[in-house]
N, C-alpha and C positions, 0 to 999 in steps of 0.2 A: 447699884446706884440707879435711880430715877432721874424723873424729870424732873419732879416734884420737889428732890431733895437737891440737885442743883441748883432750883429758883429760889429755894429757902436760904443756902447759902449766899446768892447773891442777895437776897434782900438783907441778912445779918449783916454782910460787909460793907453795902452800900447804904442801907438805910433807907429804902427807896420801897413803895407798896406792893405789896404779892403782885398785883397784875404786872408791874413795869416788871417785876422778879423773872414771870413766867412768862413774859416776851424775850426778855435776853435769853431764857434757858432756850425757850423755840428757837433763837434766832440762831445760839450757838451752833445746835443740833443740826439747826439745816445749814450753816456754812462748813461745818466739817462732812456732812454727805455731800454737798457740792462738790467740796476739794477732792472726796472719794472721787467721784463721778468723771470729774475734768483730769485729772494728775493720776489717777490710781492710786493714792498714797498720800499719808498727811501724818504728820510728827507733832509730837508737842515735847520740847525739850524738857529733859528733867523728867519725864513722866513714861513717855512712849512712841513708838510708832505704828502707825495702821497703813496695812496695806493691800490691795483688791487684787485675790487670787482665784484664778481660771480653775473651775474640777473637769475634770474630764467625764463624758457619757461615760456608765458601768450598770452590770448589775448585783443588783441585791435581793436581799431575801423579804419576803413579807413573814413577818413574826409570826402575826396571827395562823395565816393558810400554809405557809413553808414555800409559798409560789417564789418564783422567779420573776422581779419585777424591773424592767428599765429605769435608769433613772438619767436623766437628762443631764448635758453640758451646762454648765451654771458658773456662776460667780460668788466670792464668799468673801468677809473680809477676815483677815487676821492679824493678830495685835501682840507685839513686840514689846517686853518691857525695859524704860533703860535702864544701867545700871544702878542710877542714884535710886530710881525706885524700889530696886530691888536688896539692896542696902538700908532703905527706910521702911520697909515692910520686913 
C-alpha cells in the first residue's frame, strides 16, 4: 500500500480532486506517526495495532566481508493484526 493509492481511494469515496486526496493521505500519515511518537502505540479498530518497540545494541554479520559489525540500540515499529482482519483476509 502507498500513498498514492490511499489518496486515490479517498478521492473515489469523497469525490474531492487528487490534490485535496493527497493532502488527507499526508495528513493521515503524519497523524498516525505522531500518535507513534507521543503514545508508542496507535490502534485502528477492526484492522490493527501498531506499536513502537525498543531493539537492543547486538552484533551481526556483514554478508558481504563475514566482518563482525555493531549494530546500534534503535526503535522499530511493529503491527498486530485484529482478529476481524484476519477472518477477512
Amino acid at each position: 500500500m502507498s500513498k498514492a493509492f490511499i489518496a486515490s481511494v479517498i478521492q473515489d469515496s469523497t469525490s474531492c480532486t487528487g490534490v485535496a486526496a493527497n493532502q488527507a493521505a499526508g495528513a493521515l500519515i503524519e497523524a498516525i506517526v505522531t500518535q507513534l511518537k507521543k503514545d508508542g502505540g496507535f490502534t485502528l479498530p477492526s484492522f490493527g495495532t501498531f506499536t513502537v518497540k525498543k531493539t537492543k545494541a547486538r552484533k551481526a554479520m556483514n554478508p558481504r566481508t563475514g566482518e563482525p559489525v555493531k549494530v546500534k540500540a534503535g526503535k522499530t515499529v511493529r503491527f498486530k493484526a485484529s482478529p476481524n482482519l484476519k477472518k477477512a483476509v
